[in-house]
N, C-alpha and C positions, 0 to 999 in steps of 0.2 A: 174573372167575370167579364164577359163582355158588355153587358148593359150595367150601367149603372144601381146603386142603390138608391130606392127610393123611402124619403123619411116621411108620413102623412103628419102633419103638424096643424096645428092652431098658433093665434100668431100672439097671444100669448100666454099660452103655456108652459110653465118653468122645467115642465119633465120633458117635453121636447124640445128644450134647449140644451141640457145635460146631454140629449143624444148627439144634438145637432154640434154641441161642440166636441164630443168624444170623437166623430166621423172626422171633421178640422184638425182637433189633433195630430189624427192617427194619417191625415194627409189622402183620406179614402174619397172619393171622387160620388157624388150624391144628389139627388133631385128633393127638390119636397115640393109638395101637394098641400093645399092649405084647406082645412072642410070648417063650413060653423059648426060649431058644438051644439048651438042651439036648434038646428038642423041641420040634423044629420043624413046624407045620400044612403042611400040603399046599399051601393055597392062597397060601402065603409060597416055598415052595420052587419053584414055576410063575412067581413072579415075581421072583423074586431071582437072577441068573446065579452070584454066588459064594455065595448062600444067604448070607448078611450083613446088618445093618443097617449103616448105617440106609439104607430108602426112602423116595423122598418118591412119593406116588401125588398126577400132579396132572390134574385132571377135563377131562374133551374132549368137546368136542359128540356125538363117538360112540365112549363105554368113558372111555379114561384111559391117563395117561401114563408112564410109569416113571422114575424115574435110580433107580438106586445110587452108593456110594460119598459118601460125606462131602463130600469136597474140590467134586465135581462142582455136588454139591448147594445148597452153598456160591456157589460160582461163577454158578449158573441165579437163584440168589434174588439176587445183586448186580445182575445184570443186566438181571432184568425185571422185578426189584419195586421200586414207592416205598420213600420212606422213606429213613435213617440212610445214606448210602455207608457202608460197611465196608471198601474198597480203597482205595488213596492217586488223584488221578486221573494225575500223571506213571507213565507207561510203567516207568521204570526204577525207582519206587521201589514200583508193585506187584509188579515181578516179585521186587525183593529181597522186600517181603513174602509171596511166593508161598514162595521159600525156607526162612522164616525158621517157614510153617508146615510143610512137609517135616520141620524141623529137631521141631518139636514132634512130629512122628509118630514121630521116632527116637525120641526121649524115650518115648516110647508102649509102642514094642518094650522099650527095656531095662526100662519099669517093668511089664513082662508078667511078665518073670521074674522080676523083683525080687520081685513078688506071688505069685507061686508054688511057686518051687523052694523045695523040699524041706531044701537043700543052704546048711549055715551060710558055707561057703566062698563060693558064687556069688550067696552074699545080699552078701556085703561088697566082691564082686566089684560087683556091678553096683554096691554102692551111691558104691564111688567112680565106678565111669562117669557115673551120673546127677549126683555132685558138679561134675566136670566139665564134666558140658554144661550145667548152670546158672553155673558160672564165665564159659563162652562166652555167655550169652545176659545176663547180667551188665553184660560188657563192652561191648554192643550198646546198653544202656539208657539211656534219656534221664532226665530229670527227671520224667516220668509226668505224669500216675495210670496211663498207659496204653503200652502197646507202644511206641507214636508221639507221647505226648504226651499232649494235650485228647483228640482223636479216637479214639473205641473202632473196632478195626480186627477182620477177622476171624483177625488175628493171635492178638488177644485171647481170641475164642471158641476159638480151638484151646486155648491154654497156662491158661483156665480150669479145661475139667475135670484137667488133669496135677493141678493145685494142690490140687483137691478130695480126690482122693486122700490127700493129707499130713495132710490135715484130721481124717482118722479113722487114719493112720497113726502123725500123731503122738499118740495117745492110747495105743500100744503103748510105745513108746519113743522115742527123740530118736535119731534120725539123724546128727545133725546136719548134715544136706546142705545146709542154707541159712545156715550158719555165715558168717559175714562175708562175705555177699552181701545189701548193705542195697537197695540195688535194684530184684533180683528179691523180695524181703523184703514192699519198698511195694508192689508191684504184684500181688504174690501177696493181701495186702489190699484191694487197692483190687478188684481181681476178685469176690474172694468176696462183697463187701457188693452189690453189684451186682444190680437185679433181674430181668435175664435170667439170670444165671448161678444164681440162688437159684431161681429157676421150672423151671430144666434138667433137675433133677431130682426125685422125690417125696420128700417129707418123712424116711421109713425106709431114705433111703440107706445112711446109715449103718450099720443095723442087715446089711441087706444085703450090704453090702462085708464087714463083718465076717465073717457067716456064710461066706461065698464063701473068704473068706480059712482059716478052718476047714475048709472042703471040702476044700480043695488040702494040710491042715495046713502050712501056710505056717510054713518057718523065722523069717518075720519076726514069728510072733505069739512065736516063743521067745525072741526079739531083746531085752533088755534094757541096749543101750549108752547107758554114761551120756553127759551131755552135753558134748561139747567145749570 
């Protein structure tokens, strides 16, 4: 390809950082374009079927190509790009990997709420669901640094940006949702120092999340549970 790919992002959303570090990974050379979500350009809503990022716009002898959705996008870049595999190549152990990123979209949905409502009850609600499904994902983990081991998967890229999160959450208070889970613990580490997953997103995320987290007045900025 002669012109670059280009990734449409919001600066922070965790499914266009999964792209954004699959692209890093795989060494593939890429632009992004930043839209508010909250207004959205015309010329994003003509190409977007669910009006979403992330897209990846990828260049054609005549116009250009579209996908949406993360996963998809994910999938197109293993496939036709050099570079890094990010899938296992046994059959059976990408599809568990295929799973096991599903399992991180769940994570996804309950840490939507977790960040928003309002409601001190359905903040401790989720917060044990999400202790939970880090329990399960716990239980799954090898020795690391990684999902699978040596090999950075695009397991990886998904359960990245979850962790980023915590990063500025735990500057509110201690959850303690990673309470005796040394595991996901290391791995949650070893993620973050990582320079795809440092490059995912711009420097003022943090400032960002926070504000966002304001917006919503988020029970979790009330949250002062100490630690377990």
């Amino acid at each position: 390809m002669t012109a670059p790919l280009t990734l449409i992002s919001h600066h922070l959303c965790p499914y266009v950082q999964r792209a954004a570090i699959a692209l890093t990974e795989k060494g593939v050379p890429f632009e992004r374009v930043y839209i508010d979500l909250a207004n959205k350009p015309d010329w994003f809503l003509k190409i977007s079927p669910l009006g979403k990022v992330p897209l990846l716009r990828i260049p054609q002898d005549e116009g250009e190509a579209i996908l949406f959705e993360s996963t998809v996008i994910c999938e197109y870049l293993e496939e036709t790009q050099p570079g890094a595999k990010l899938h296992p190549a046994d059959p059976l152990t990408r599809a568990r990997h295929r799973g096991w990123m599903e399992f991180g979209s769940a994570i996804l949905s309950d840490l939507w709420v977790y960040e928003t409502t309002q409601d001190a009850e359905v903040l401790e609600a989720k917060r044990g669901m999400l202790k939970t499904k880090f329990a399960t994902v716990e239980a799954e983990l090898g020795d690391g640094p990684h999902f699978a081991g040596a090999d950075f998967s695009l397991v990886d890229a998904v359960f990245a940006p979850i962790f980023r999160y915590f990063d500025v959450f735990d500057t509110i208070s201690d959850a303690g949702i990673f309470d005796n889970l040394p595991r996901v613990t290391a791995w949650r580490k070893a993620l973050a120092a990582r320079p795809s997953v440092k490059a995912a997103v711009t420097e003022d995320y943090p400032e960002r999340l926070m504000a966002f987290l304001r917006k919503h007045d988020a029970a979790l900025l009330r949250s002062r549970r100490a630690a377990a």
